[in-house]
C-alpha positions as CSV (number, residue, x, y, z in Angstrom):
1,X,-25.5,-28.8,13.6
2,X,-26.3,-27.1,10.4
3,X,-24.0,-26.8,7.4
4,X,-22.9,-24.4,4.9
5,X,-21.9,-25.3,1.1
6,X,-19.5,-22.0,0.5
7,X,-18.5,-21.9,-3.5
8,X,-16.5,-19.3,-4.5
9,X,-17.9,-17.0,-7.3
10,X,-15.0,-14.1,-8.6
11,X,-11.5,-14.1,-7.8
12,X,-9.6,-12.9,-5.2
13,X,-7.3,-11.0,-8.1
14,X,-7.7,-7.0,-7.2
15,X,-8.7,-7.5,-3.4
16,X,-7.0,-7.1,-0.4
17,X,-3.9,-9.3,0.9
18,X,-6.6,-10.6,3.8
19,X,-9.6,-11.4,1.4
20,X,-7.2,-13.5,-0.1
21,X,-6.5,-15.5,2.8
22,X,-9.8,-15.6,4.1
23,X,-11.0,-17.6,1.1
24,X,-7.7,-20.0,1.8
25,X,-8.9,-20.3,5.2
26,X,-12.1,-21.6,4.1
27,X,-10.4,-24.3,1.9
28,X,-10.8,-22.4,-1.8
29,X,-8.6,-22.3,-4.0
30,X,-10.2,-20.9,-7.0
31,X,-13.2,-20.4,-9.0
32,X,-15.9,-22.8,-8.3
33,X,-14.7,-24.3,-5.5
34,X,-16.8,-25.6,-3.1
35,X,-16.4,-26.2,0.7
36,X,-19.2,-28.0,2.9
37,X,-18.3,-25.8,6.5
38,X,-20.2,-26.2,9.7
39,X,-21.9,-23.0,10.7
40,X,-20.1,-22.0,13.3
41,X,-19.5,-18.0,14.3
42,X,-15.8,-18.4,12.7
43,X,-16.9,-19.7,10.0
44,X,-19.7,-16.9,9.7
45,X,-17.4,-13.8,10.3
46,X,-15.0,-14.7,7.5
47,X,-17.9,-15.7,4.8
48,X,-18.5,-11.4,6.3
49,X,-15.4,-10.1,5.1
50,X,-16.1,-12.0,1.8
51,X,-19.3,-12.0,0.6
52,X,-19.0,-10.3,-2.9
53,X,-16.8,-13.5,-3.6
54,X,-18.6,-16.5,-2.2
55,X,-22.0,-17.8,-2.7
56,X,-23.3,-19.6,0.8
57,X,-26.2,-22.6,0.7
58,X,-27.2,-24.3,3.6
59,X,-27.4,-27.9,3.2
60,X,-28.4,-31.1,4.9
């Protein structure tokens, strides 16, 4: 299965209370931090509600 490097680009400081916690549930914790993820719908829908904050790569 395929797998996504997800690094965190601008801060979650001026968005909503869930952005925030979408970017905890994928395992950052603050600027340019980086989580290797499987690709997986879950993981897809909440890279979705936070994609002006994260920067996705797929890697091997």
């Amino acid at each position: 299965m395929a797998k996504l490097k997800i690094t965190q680009i601008k801060s979650g400081i001026g968005y909503k209370q869930n952005q925030k916690e979408t970017l905890r549930s994928l395992g950052l914790k603050r600027m340019h931090d980086s989580v290797v993820q499987e690709d997986r719908p879950e993981i897809r829908g909440m890279i979705n509600t936070v994609p002006h904050l994260v920067q996705v790569e797929e890697v091997d």
